[in-house]
N, CA, C and O atoms as a CHARMM CRD file, in Angstrom:
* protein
*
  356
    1    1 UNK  N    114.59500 121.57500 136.10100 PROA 1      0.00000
    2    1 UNK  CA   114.80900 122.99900 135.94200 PROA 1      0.00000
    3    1 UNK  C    114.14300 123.73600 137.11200 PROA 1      0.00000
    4    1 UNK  O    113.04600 123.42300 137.57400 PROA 1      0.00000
    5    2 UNK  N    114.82300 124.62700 137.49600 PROA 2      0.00000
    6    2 UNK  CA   114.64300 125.32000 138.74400 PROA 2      0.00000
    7    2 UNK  C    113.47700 126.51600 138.38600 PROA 2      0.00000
    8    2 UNK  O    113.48800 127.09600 137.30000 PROA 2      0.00000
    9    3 UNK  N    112.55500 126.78100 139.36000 PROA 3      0.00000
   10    3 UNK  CA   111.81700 128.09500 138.76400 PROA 3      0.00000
   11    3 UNK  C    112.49900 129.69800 139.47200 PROA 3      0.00000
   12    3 UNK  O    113.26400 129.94900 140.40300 PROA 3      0.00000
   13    4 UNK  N    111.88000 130.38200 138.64000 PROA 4      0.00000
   14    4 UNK  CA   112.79100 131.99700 139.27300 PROA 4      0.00000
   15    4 UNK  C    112.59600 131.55400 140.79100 PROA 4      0.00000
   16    4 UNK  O    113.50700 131.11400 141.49200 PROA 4      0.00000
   17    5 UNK  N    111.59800 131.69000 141.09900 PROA 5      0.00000
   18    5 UNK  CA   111.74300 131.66900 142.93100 PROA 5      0.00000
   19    5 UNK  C    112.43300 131.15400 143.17700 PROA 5      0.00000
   20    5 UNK  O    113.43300 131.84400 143.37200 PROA 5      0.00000
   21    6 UNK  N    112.64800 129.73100 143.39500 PROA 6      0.00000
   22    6 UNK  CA   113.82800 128.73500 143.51700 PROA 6      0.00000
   23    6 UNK  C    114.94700 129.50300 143.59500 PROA 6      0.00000
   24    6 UNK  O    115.39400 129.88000 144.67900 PROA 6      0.00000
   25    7 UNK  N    115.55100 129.82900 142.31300 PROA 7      0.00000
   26    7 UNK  CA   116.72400 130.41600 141.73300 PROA 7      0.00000
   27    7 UNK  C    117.23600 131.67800 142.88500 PROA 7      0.00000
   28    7 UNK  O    118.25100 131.70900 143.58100 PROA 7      0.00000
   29    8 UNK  N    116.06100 132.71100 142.76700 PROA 8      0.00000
   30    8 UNK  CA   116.38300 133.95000 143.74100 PROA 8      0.00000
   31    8 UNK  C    116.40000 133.59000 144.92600 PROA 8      0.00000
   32    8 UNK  O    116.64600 134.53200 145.68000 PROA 8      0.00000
   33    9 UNK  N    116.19600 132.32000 145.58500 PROA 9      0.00000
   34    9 UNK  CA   116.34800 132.00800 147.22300 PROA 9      0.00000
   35    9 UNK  C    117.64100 131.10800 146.84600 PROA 9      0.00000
   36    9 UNK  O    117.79000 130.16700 147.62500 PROA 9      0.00000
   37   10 UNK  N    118.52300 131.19200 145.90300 PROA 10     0.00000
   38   10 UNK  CA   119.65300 130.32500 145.91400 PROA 10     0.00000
   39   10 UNK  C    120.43600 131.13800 146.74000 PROA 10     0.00000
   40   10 UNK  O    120.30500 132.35800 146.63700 PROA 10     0.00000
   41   11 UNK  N    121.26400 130.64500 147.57700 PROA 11     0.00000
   42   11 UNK  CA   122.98000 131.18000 147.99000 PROA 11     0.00000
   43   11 UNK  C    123.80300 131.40300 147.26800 PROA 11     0.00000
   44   11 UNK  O    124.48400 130.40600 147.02800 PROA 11     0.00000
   45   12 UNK  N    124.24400 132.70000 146.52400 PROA 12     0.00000
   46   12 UNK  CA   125.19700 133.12200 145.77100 PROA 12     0.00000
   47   12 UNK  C    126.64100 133.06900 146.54400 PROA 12     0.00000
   48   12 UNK  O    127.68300 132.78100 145.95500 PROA 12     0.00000
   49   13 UNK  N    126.58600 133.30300 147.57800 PROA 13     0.00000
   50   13 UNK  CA   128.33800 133.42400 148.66300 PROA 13     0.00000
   51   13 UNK  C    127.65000 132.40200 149.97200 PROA 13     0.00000
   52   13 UNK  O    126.57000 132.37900 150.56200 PROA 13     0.00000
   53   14 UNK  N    128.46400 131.89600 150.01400 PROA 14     0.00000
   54   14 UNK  CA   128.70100 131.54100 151.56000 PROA 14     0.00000
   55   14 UNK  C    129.05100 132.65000 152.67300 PROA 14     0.00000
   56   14 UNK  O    128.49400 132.66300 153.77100 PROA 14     0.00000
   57   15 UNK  N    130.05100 133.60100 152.26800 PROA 15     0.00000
   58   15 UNK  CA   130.75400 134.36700 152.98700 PROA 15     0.00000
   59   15 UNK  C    130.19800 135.59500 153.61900 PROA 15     0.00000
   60   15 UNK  O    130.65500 136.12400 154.63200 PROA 15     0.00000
   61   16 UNK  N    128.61700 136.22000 152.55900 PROA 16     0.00000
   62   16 UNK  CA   128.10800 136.91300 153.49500 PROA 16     0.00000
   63   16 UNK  C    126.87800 136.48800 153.59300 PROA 16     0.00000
   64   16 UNK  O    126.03700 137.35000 153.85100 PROA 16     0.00000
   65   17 UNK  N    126.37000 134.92600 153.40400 PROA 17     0.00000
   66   17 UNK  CA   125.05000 134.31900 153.46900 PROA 17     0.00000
   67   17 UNK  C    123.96900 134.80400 152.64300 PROA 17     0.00000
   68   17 UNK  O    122.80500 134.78000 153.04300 PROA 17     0.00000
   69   18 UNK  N    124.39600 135.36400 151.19400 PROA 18     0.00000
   70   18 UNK  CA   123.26100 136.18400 150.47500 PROA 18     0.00000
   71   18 UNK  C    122.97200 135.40100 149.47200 PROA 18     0.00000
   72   18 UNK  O    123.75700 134.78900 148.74800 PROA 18     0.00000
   73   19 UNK  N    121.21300 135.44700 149.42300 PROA 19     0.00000
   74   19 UNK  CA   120.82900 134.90100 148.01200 PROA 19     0.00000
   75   19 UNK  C    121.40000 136.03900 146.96900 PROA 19     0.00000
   76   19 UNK  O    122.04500 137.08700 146.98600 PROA 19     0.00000
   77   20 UNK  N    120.52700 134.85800 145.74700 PROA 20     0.00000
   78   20 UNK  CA   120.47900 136.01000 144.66800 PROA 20     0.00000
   79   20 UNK  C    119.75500 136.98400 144.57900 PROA 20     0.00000
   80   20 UNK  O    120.02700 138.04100 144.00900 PROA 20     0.00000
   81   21 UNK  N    118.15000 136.52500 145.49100 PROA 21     0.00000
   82   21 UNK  CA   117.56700 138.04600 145.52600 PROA 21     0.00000
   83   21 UNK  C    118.15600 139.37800 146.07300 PROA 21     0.00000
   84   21 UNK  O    118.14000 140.55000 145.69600 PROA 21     0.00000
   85   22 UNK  N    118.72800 138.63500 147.21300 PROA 22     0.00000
   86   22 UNK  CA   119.59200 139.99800 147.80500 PROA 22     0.00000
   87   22 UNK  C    120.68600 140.62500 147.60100 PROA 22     0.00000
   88   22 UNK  O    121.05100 141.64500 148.18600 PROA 22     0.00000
   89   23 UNK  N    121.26800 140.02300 146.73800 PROA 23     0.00000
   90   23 UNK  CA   122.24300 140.75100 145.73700 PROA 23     0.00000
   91   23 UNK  C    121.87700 141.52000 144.31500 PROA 23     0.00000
   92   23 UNK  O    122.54600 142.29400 143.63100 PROA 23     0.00000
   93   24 UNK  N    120.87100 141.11900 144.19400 PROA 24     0.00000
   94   24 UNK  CA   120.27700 141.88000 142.74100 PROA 24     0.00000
   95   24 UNK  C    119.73100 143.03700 143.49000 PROA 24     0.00000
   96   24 UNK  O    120.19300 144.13500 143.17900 PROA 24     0.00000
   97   25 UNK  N    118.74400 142.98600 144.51300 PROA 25     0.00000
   98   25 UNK  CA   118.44000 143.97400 145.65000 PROA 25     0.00000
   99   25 UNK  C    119.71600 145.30800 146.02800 PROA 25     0.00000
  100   25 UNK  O    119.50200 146.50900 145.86200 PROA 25     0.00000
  101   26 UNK  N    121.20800 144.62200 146.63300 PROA 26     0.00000
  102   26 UNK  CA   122.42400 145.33400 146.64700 PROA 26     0.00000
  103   26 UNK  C    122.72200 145.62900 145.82900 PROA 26     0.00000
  104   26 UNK  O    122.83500 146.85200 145.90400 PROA 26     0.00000
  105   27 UNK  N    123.14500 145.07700 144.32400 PROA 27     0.00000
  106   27 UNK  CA   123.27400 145.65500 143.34000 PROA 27     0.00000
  107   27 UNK  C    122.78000 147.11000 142.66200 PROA 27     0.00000
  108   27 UNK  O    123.33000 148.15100 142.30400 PROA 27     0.00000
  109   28 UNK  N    121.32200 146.53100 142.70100 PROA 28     0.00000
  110   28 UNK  CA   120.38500 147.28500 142.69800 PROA 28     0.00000
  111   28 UNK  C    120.54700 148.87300 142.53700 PROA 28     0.00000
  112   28 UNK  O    120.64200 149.68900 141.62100 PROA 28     0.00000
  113   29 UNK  N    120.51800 148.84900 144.31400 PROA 29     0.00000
  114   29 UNK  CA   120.53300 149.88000 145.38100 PROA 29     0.00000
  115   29 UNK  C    121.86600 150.77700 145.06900 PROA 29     0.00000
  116   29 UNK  O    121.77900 151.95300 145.42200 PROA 29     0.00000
  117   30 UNK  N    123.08100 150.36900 144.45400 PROA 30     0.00000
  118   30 UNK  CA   124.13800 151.04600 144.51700 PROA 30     0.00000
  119   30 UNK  C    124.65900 151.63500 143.44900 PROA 30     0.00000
  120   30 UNK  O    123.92700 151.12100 142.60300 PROA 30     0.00000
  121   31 UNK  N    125.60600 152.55500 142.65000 PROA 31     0.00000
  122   31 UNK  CA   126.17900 152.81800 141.77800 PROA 31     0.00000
  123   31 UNK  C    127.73600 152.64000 141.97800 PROA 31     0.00000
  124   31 UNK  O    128.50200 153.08800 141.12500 PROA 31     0.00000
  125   32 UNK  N    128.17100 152.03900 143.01300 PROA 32     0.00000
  126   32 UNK  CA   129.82400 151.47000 143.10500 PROA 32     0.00000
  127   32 UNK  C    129.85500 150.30000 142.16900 PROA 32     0.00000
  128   32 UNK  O    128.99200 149.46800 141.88900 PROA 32     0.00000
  129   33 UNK  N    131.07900 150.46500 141.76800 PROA 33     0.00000
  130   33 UNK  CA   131.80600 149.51900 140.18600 PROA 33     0.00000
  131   33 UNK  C    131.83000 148.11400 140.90500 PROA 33     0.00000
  132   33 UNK  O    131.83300 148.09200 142.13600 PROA 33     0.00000
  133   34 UNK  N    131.84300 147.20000 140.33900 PROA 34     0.00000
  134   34 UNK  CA   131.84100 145.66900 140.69200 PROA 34     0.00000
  135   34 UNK  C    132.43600 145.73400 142.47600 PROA 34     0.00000
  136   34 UNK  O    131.79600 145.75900 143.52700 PROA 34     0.00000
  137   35 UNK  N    133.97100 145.74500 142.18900 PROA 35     0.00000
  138   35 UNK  CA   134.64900 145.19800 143.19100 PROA 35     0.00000
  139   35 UNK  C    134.18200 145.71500 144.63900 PROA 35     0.00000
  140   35 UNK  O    134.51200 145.14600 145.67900 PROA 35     0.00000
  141   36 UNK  N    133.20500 147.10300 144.57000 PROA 36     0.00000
  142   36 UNK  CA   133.13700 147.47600 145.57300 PROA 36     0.00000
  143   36 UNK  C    131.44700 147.09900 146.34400 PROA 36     0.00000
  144   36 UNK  O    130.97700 146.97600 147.47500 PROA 36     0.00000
  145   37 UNK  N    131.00700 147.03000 144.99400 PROA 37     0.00000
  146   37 UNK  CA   129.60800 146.64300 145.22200 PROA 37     0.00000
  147   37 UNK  C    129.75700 144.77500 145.72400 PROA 37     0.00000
  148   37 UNK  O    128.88400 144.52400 146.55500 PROA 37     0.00000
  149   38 UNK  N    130.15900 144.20400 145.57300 PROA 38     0.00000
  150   38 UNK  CA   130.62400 143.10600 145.75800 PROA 38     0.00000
  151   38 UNK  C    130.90300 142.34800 146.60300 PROA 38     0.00000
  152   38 UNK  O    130.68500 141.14200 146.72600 PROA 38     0.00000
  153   39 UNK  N    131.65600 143.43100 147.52500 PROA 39     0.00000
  154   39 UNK  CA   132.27000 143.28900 149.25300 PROA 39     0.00000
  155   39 UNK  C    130.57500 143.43100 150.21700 PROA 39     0.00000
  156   39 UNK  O    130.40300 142.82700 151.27500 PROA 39     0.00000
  157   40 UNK  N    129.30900 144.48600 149.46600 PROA 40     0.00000
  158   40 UNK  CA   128.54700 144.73500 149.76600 PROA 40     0.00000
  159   40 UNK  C    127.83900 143.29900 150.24700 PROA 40     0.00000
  160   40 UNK  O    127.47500 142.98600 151.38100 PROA 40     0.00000
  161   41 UNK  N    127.77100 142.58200 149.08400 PROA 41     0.00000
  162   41 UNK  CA   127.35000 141.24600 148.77100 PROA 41     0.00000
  163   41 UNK  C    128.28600 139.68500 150.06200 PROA 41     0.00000
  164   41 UNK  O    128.00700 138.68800 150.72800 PROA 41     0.00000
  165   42 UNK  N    129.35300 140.50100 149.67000 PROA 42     0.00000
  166   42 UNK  CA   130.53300 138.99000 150.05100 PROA 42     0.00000
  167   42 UNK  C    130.63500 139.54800 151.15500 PROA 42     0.00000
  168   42 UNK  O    129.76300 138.99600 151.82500 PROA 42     0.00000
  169   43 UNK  N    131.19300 140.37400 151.86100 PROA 43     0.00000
  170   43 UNK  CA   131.63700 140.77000 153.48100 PROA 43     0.00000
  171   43 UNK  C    132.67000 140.26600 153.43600 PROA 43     0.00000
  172   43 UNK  O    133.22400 140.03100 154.51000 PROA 43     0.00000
  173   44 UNK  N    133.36400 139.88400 152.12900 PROA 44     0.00000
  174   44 UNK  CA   134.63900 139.48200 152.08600 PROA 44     0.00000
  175   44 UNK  C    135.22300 140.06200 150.35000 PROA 44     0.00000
  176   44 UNK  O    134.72400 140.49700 149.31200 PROA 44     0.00000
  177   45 UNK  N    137.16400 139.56400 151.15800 PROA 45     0.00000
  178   45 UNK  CA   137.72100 139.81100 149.26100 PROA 45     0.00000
  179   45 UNK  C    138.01500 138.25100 148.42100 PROA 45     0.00000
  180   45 UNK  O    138.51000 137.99900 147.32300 PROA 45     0.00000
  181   46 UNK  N    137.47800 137.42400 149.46900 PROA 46     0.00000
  182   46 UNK  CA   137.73200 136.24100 148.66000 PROA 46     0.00000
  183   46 UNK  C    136.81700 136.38300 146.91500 PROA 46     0.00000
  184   46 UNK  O    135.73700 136.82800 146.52600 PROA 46     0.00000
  185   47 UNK  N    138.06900 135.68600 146.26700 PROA 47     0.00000
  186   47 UNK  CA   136.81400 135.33600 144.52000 PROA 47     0.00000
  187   47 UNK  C    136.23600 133.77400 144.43100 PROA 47     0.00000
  188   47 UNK  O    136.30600 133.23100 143.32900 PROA 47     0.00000
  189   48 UNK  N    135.74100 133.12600 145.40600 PROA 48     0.00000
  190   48 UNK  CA   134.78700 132.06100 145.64500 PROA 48     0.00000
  191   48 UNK  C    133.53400 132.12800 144.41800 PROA 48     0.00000
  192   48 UNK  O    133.49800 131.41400 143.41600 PROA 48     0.00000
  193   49 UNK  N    132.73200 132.98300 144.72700 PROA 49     0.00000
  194   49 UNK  CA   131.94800 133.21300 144.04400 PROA 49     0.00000
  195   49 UNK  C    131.96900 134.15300 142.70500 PROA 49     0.00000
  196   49 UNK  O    131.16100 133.86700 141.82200 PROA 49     0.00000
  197   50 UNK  N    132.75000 135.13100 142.53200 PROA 50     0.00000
  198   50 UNK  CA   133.03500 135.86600 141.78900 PROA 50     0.00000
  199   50 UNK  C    132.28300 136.16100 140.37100 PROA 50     0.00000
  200   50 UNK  O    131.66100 137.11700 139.90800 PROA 50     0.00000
  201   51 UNK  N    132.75200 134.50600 139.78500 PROA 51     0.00000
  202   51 UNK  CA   131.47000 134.23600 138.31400 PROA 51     0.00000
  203   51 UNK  C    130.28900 134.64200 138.07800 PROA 51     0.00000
  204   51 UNK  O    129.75600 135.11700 137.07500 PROA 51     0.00000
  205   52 UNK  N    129.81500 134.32900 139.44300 PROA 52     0.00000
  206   52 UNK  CA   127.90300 134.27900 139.56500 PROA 52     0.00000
  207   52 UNK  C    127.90700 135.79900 139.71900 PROA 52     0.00000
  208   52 UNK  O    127.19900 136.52400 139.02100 PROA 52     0.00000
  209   53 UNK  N    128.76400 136.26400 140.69500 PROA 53     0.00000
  210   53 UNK  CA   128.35100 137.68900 141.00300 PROA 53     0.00000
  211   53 UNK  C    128.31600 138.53500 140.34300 PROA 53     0.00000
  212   53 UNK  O    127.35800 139.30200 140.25100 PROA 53     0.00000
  213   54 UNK  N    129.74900 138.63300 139.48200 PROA 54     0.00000
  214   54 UNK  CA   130.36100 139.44100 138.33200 PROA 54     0.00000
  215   54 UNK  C    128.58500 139.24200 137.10800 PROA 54     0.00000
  216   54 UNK  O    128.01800 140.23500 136.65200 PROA 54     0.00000
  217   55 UNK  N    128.06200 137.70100 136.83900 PROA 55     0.00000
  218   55 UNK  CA   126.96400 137.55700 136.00000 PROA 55     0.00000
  219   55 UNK  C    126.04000 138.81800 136.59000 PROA 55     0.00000
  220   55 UNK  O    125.72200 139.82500 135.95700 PROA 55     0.00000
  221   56 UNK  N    125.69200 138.49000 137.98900 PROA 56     0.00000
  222   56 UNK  CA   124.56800 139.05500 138.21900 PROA 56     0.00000
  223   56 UNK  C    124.82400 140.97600 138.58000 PROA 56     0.00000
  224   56 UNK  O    123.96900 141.66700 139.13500 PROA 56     0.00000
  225   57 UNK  N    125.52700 141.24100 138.32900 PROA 57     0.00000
  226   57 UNK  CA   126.25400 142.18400 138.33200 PROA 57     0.00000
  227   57 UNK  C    125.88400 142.98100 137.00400 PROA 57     0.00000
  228   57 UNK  O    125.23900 144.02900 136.97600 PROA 57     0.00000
  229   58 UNK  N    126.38200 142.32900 135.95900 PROA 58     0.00000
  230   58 UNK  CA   126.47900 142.91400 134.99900 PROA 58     0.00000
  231   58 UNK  C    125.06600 143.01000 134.32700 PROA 58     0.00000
  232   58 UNK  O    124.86600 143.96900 133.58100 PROA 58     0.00000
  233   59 UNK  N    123.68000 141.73200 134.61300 PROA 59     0.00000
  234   59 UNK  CA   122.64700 141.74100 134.29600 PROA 59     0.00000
  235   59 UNK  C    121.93500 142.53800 135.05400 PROA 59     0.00000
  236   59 UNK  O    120.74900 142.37900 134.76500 PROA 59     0.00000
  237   60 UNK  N    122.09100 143.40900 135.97900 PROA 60     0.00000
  238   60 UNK  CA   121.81500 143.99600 136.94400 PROA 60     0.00000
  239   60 UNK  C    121.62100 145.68000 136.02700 PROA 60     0.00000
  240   60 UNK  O    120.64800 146.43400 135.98300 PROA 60     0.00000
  241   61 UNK  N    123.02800 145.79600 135.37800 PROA 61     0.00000
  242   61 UNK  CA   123.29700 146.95000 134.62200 PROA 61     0.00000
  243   61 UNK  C    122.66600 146.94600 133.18000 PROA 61     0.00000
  244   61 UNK  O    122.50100 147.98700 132.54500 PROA 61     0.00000
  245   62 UNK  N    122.38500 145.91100 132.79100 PROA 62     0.00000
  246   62 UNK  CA   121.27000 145.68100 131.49400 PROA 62     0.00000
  247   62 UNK  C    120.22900 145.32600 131.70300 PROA 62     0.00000
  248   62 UNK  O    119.54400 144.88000 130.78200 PROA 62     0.00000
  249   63 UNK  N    119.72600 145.40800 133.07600 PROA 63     0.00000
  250   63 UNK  CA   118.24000 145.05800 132.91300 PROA 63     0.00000
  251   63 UNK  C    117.76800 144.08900 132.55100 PROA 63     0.00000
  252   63 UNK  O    116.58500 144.04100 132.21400 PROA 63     0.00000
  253   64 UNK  N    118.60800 143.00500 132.52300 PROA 64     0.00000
  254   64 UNK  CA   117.69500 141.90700 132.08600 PROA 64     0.00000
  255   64 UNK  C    118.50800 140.44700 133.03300 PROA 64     0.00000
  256   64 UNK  O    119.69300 140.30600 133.33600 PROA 64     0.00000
  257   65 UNK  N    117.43200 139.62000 133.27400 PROA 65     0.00000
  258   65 UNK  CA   118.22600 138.93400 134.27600 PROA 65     0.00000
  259   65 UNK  C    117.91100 137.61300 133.87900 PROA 65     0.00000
  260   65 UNK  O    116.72800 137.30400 134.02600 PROA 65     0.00000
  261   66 UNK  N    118.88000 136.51800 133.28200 PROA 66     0.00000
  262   66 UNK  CA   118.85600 135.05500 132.91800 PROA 66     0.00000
  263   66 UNK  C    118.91000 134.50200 134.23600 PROA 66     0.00000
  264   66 UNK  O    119.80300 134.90100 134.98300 PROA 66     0.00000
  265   67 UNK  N    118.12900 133.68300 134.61900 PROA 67     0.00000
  266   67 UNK  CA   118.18600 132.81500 136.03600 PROA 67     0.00000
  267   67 UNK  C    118.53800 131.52000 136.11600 PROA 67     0.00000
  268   67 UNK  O    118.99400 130.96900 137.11700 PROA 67     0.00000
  269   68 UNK  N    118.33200 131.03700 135.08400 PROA 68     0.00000
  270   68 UNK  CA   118.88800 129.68100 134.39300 PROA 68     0.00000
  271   68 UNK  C    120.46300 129.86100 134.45500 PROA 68     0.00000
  272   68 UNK  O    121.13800 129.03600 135.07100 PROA 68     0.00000
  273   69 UNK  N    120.99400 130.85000 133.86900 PROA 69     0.00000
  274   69 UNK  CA   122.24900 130.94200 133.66000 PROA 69     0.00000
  275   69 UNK  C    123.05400 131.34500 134.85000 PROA 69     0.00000
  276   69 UNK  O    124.26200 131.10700 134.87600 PROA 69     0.00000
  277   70 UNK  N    122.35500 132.03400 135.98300 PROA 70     0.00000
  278   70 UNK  CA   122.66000 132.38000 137.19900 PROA 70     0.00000
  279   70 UNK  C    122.57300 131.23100 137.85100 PROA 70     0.00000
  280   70 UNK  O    123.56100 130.89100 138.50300 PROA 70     0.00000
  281   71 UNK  N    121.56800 130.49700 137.83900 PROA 71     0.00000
  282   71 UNK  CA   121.19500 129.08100 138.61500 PROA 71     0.00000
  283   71 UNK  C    123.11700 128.13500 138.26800 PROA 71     0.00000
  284   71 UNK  O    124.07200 127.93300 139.01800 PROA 71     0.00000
  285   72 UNK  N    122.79200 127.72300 136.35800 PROA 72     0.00000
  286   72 UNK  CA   123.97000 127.05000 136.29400 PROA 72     0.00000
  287   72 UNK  C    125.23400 127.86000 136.83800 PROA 72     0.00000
  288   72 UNK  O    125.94500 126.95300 137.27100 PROA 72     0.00000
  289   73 UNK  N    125.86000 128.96900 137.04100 PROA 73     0.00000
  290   73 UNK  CA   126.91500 129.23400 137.25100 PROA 73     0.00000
  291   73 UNK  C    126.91900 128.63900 139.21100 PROA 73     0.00000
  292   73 UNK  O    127.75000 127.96500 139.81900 PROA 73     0.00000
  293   74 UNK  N    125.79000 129.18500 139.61200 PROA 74     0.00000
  294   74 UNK  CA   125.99100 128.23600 140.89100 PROA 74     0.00000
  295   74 UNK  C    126.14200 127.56100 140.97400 PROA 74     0.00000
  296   74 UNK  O    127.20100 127.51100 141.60000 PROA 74     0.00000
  297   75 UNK  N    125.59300 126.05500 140.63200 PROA 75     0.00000
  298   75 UNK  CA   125.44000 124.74700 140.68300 PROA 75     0.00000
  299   75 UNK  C    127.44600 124.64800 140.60200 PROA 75     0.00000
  300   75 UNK  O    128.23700 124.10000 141.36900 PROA 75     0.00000
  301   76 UNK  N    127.69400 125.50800 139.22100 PROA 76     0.00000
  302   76 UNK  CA   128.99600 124.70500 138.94200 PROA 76     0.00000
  303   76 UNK  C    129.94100 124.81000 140.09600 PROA 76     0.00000
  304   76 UNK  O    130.48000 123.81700 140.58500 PROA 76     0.00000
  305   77 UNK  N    130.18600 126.37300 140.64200 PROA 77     0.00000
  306   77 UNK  CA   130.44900 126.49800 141.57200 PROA 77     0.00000
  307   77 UNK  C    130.54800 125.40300 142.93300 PROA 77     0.00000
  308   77 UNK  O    131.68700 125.02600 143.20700 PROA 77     0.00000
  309   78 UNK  N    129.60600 124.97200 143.64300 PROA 78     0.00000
  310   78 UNK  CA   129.23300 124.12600 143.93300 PROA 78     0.00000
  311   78 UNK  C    130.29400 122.75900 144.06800 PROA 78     0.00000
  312   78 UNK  O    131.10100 122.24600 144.84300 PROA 78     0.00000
  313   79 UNK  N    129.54600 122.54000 142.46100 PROA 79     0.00000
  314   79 UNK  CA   129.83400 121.40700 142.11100 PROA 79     0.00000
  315   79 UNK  C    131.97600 120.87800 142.28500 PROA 79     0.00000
  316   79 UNK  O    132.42600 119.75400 142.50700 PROA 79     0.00000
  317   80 UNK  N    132.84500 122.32500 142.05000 PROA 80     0.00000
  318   80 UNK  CA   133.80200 122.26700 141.79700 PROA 80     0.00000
  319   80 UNK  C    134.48200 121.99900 143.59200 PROA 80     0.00000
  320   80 UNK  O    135.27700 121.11600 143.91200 PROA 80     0.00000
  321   81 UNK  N    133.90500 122.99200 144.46500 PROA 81     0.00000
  322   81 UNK  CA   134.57500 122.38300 145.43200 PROA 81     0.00000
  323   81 UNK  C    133.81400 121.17300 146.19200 PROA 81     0.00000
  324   81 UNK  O    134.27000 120.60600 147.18500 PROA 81     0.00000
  325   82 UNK  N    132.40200 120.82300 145.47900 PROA 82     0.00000
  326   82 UNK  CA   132.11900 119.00300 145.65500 PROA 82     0.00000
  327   82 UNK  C    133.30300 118.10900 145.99300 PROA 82     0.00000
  328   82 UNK  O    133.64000 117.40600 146.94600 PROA 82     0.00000
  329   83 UNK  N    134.00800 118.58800 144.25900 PROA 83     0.00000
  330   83 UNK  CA   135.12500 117.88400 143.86300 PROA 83     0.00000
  331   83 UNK  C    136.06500 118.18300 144.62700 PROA 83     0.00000
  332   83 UNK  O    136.39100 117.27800 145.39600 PROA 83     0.00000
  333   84 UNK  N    136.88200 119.55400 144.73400 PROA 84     0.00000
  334   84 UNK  CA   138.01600 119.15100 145.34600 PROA 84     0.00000
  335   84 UNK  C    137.85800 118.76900 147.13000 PROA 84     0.00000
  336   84 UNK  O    138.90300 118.47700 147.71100 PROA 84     0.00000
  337   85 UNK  N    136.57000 118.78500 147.92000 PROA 85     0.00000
  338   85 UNK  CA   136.75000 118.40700 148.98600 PROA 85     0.00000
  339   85 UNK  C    136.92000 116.86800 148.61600 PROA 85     0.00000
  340   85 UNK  O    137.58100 116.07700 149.28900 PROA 85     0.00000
  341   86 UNK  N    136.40400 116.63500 147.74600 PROA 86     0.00000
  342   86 UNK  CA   136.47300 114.86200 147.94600 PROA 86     0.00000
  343   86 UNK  C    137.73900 114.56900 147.21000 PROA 86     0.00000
  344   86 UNK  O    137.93100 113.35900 147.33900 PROA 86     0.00000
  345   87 UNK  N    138.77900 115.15200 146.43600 PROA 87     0.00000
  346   87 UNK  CA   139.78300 115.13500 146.87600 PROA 87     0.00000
  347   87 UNK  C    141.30400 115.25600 147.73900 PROA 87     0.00000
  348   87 UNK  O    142.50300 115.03600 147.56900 PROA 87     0.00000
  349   88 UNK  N    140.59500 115.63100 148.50500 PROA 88     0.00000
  350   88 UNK  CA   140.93700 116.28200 150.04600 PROA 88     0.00000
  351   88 UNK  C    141.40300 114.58400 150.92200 PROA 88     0.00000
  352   88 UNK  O    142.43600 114.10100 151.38800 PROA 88     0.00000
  353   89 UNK  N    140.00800 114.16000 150.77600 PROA 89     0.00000
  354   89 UNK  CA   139.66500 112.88800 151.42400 PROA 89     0.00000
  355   89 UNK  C    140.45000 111.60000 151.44300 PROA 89     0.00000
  356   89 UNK  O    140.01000 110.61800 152.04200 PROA 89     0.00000
């Protein structure tokens, strides 16, 4: 099991190189609705990450932030194009 620190230095996107701290940080900071706050985060419109973000997004707006559950939605992430690159192969 990962500890918060761990967790908040994870890579949420590839696409604009942001942890999770710095998206809870962007989040944070803004009152634009998901999709726009998002691009803030991604520097893109790809939905790669979307899950984790949309999570941390919405825990962002309740104040309360599961990191475990942020951690697993990464990992799976991850884990899925693990898989399809190595079906690529």
């Amino acid at each position: 099991m990962k500890t918060k620190e761990q967790i908040l230095e994870m890579e949420i996107c590839e696409c604009g190189a942001k942890n999770v701290a710095q998206a809870i940080e962007i989040f944070g900071d803004t009152a634009l609705p998901y999709k726009k706050a998002k691009k803030l985060v991604t520097e893109c419109n790809k939905s790669c990450c979307r899950v984790a973000l949309m999570k941390v997004y919405d825990m962002n707006l309740f104040g309360h932030f599961d990191y475990d559950e942020i951690a697993y939605l990464i990992e799976q992430r991850l884990e899925r194009l693990k898989h399809l690159s190595e079906g690529m192969e």
